[in-house]
N, C-alpha and C positions, 0 to 999 in steps of 0.2 A: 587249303581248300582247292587245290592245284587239280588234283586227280579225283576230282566230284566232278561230273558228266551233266550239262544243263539239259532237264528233259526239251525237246524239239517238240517246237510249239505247231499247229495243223496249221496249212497255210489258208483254210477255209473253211468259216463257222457252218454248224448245221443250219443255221438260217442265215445263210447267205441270198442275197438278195432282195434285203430290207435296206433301209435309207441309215447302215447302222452310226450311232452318235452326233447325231444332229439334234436333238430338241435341248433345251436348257431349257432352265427349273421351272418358268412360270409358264412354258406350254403342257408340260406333263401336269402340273396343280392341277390345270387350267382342263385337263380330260378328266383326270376324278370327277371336278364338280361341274362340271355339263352334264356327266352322264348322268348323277345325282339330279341333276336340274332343280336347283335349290330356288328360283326363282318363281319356277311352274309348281313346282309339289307347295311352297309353301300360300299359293293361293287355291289348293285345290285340298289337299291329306289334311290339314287342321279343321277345313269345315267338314267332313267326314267323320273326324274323329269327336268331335263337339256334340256331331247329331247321335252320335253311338255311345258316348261316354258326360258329357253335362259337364260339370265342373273338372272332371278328372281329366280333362285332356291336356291340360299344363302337365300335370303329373306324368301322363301316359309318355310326353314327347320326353323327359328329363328320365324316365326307365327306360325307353326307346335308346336314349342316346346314350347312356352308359353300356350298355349291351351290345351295343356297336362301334362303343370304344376298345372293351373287351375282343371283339373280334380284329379288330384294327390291326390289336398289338401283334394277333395272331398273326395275322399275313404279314406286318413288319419284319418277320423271324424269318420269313423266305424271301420276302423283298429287299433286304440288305445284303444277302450273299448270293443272290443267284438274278439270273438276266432270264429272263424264261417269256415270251413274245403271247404265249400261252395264258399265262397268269396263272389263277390258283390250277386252272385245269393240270398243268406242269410241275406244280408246288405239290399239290396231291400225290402226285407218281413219282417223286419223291421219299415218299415215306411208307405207301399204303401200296398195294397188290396194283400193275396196271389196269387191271379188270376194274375195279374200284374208280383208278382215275379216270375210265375210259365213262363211266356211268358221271362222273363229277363234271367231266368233260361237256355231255350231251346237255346235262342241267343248266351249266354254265351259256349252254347255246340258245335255249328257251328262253333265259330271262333275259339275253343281251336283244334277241331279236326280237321278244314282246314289247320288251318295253321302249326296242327302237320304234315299232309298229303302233304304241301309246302317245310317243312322241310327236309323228306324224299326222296323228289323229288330232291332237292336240292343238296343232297348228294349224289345224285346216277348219275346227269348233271354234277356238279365241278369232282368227280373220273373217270366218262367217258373220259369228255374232258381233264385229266390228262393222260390219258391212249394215248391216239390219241397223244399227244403234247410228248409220249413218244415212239410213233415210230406205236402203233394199226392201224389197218385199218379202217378207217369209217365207214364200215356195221358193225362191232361187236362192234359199238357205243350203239344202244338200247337197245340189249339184254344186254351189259354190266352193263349198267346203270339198267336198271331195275333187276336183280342181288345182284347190290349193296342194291338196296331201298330194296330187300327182306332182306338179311344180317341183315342189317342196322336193320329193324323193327323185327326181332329177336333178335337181341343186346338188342333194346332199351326197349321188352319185357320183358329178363331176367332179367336186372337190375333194372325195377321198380321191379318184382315180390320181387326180393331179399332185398330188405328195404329202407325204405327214406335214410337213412344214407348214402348207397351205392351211390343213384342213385345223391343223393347231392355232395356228393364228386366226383362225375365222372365229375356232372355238371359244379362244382367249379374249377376242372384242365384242361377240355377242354375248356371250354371260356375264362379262364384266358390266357390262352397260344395262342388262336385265337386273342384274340384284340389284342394282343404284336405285335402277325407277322404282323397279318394288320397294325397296326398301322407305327411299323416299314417298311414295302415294300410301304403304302402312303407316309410316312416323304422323303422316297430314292427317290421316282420317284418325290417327290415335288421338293427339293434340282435339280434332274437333269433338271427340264423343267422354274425353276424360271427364269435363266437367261435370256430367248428368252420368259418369255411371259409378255403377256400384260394385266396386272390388270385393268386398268382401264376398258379396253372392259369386265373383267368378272364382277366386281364388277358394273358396269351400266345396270341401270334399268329406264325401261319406263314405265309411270303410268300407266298400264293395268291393273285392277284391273280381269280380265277374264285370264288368263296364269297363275295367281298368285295362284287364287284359283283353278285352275286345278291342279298347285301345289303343295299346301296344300292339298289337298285328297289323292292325291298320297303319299305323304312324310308322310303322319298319318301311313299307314302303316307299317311305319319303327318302331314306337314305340307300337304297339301291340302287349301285353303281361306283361306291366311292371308291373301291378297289382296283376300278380298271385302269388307273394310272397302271399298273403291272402288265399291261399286253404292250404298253410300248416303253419293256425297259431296254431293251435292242437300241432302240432308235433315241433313245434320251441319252446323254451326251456323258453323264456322270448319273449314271442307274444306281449305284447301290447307297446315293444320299438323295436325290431328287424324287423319288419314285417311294422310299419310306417314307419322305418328309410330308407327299402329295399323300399319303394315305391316312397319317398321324393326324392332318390337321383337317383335313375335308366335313370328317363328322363332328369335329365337335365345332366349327364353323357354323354349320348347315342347322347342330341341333339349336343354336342363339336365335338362329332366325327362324326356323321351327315355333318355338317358345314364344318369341315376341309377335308373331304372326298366329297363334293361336289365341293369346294374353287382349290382340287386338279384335279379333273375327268375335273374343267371347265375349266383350262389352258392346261392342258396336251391333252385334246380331239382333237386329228388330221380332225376328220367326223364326223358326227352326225351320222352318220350311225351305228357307234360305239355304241351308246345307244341302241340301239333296238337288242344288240348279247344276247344271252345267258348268257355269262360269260364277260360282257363289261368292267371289269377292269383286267381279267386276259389278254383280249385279247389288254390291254393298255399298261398294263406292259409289252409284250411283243414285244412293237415297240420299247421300250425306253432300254432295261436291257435283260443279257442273258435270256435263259430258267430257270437258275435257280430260279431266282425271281417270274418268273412265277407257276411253280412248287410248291413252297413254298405257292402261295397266295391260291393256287388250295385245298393246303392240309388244310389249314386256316378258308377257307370259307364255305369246307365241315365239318369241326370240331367244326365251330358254329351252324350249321345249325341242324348238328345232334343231340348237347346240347338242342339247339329249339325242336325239335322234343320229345326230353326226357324231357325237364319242361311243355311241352305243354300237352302234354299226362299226367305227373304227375297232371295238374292243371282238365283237362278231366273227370279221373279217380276218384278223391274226389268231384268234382261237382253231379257224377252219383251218386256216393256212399253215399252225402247228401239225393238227393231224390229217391235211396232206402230204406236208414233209416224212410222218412218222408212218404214211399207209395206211390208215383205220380209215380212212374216207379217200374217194379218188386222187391219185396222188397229182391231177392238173390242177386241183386246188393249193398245191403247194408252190403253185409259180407267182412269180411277181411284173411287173410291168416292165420293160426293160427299157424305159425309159426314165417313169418316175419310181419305180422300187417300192410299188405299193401292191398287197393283194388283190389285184384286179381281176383277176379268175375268181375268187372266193365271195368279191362282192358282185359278179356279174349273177352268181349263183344265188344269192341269196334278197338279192336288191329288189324284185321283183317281184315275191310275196310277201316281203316288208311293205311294200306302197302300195302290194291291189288289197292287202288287208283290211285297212282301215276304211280304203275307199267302196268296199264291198258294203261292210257296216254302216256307213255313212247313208251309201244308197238305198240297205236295204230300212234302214227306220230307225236303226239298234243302236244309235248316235249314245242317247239317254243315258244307259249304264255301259256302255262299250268302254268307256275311257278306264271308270272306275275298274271292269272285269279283266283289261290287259294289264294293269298294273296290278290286279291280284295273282295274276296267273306268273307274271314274270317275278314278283317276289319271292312266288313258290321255288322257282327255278336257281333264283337266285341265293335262299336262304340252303337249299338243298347243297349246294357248293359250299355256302358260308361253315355249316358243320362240317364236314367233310377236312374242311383244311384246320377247321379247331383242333378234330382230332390230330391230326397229320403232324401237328405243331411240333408237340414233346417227343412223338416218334422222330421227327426229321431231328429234332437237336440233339436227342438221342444219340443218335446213329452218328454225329462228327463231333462228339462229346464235350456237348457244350449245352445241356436240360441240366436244369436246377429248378429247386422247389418250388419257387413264383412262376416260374414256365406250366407246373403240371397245373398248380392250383388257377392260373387265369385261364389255359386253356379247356381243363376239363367242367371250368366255371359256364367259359361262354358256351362250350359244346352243350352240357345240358339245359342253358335257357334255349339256344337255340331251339333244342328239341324240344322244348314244352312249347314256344311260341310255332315251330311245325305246326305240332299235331292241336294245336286250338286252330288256326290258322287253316287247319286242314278239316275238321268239324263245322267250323265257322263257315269255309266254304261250300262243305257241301250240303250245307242245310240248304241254304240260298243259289246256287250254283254249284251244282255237282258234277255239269260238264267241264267247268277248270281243271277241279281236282282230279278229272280221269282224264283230264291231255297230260297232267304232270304224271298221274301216275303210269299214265302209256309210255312216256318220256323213260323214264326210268326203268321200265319191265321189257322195252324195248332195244336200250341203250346197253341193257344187264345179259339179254339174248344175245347181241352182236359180240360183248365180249367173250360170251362162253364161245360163239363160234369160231374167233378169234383164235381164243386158248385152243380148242381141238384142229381147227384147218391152216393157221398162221400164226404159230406161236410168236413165232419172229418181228411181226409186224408186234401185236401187242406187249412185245418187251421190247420192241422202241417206243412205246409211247413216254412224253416227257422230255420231249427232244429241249435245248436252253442253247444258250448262246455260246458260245467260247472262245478264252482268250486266243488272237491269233497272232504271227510273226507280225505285221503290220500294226497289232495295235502296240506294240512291243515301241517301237522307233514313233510312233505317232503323239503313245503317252507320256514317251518320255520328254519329246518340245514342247507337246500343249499339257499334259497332268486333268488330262481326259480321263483318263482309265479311273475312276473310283464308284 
């Protein structure tokens, strides 16, 4: 092997200027499920789904969750070989036309920044309604809430600016601490209402296959996010086992608590009227247990939500910062802070109508279904990407020959539920809200124009879209003392 030539490795990745190989394994877990915010969804998407579906809503979250296990596996297949800052948006262009990825891309940017904008709303509704349950007046409801969302989106500004590091470990202590209390204040009210209820009316189900899947559209929202462990596989320390593993385990985590927080809201629901409040499980726990419990869940559910908002925005911010590096967007969105190595141009960009969003809404009345309509609209955004890379799957294993039979059969499995839960998903919406479904579909007809003009004025730029990480000389001598590189 004397006279074999070692190819010469670049001395500088295409994304240079990320904090690259610093996160280990439980800050990366720890962005899947904030962005999921399993804490917040699970007191808000079960009582939704309970008022739309009756007994079916155990059922709908246990279809929900395999569906989304299915997709899981998908994005595993490009999370184990490739480092891409981008996520699927990168994992698409990949395998599919970059015109394609450039449209998966935009979608990708809707649902990160909706549901960072649901997130914030979120937290500024739970601290209101704490404020009230603690003696406030109802008119300094709005203003108060809209206050906090400004606070809030300050916070969650400074600490991305200030480094992944930071904004991982805030991630990691606030949702850690959120699922406990929930968990804990679900198990309590379980225990107080098990004696007087009646399981078999919750657990019985009539074959309607129409309630189920109204369902299941509903309940998918509860797991969007869990994939963006993938925009920081740059910066996580050993990407191609940390960043599968945070993706493997996040849904079917999230669906147990899903399930057992549905199992609980559907014995313990006095009204169904109860589903359609604002805060429908604080306002449960406070039939059954003093205020205290109440209070506790209040501070809980704003504490995920605000995590949500801070990995959502984290996953936003290097989406953008991919296609400033690649040119499809002003390329000063490709720079980084030269201090802390974080996308500080791409969050200064976008920081600003993620916090006056919600606070517009707030002020203007639209509190009531606002929460419920960003979380419909960012699902859309985000389910649109989730097919995209189903297909992409078999093509990409394809292509470095390594597709076999269970690759085609799970991918072209999830790709078609995906698209039948779409397009209900997308009926469903515009019966009731048909301005969502024409921001997603402007998204897309919009995002599909830029590429064609791409192809005919910039060919160059849109075949660099897809830009990923690369080994460099330095990680060469670095992996071989620490055994970083995997």
């Amino acid at each position: 092997m004397h006279g074999v030539a070692r190819p010469e490795l670049p001395a500088r990745s295409s994304v240079t200027g990320l904090d690259r190989r610093r996160l280990g394994p439980l800050p990366v877990l720890a962005q899947s499920v904030a962005a999921v915010a399993p804490s917040g969804a699970a007191a808000i998407i079960p009582a939704i789904v309970l008022g739309a579906t009756g007994p079916g809503a155990l059922l709908a979250f246990v279809c929900t969750t395999v569906v989304c296990m299915l997709v899981s596996w998908c994005i595993q297949q490009f999370a184990c070989r490739m480092r891409a800052p981008g996520g699927l948006y990168s994992y698409s262009a990949r395998a599919l036309h970059p015109g394609g990825a450039l449209v998966t891309g935009w979608s990708a940017l809707l649902g990160y920044s909706v549901v960072a904008m649901a997130g914030l709303l979120a937290v500024g509704l739970y601290l209101a309604d704490l404020a009230q349950r603690l003696g406030a007046p109802p008119s300094i409801g709005p203003p108060l809430a809209a206050g906090v969302v400004l606070v809030a989106g300050v916070a969650v500004g400074v600490i991305l600016v200030a480094g992944i590091r930071l904004s991982a470990r805030v991630t990691l202590l606030v949702e850690s601490v959120s699922i406990l209390l929930v968990l804990v204040v679900l198990i309590v009210l379980f225990v107080l209402v098990l004696p007087t209820a009646d399981l078999s009316a919750v657990l019985a189900w009539k074959p309607d296959i129409r309630p189920l899947a109204v369902g299941i559209v509903i309940a998918i929202s509860a797991f969007i996010g869990f994939e963006s462990a993938t925009t920081l596989s740059v910066e996580a320390a050993k990407p191609l086992e940390s960043v599968p593993r945070a993706v493997r385990w996040t849904v079917p985590a999230a669906g147990v608590l899903y399930v057992f927080s549905s199992l609980v809201q559907s014995v313990a629901m006095p009204s169904p009227s109860i589903s359609h409040e604002v805060t429908p499980v604080t306002d449960l726990v406070s039939l059954h247990e003093p205020m205290v419990m109440s209070i506790v869940l209040d501070l809980a559910i704003a504490a995920s939500w605000f995590s949500c908002a801070l990995a959502s925005l984290n996953a936003l911010v290097r989406v953008l910062f991919c296609m400033g590096r690649e040119g499809v967007v002003p390329r000063g969105l490709g720079h980084t802070h030269p201090r802390y190595r974080t996308p500080s141009r791409a969050l200064a960009v976008v920081l600003p109508p993620v916090v006056a969003t919600p606070c517009i809404l707030i002020l203007a009345g639209a509190q009531q279904h606002a929460l419920a309509d960003l979380l419909t609209l960012s699902a859309l955004g985000y389910l649109g990407t989730y097919v995209v890379v189903c297909v992409a799957t078999p093509l990409f294993l394809r292509r470095i020959g390594e597709a076999t039979r269970a690759t085609w059969i799970v991918s072209v499995t999830a790709a078609l539920l995906l698209t039948v839960i779409i397009a209900l998903a997308i009926v469903q919406t515009f019966s009731e809200q048909p301005v969502l479904v024409s921001v997603f579909l402007a998204v897309l007809f919009g995002s599909s124009c830029l590429a064609l003009v791409f192809r005919r004025r910039a060919p160059a730029r849109l075949e660099a879209v897809g830009v990923y990480d690369e080994t460099i000389a330095s990680d060469v001598s670095r992996g071989a003392q620490r055994g970083i590189f995997r």
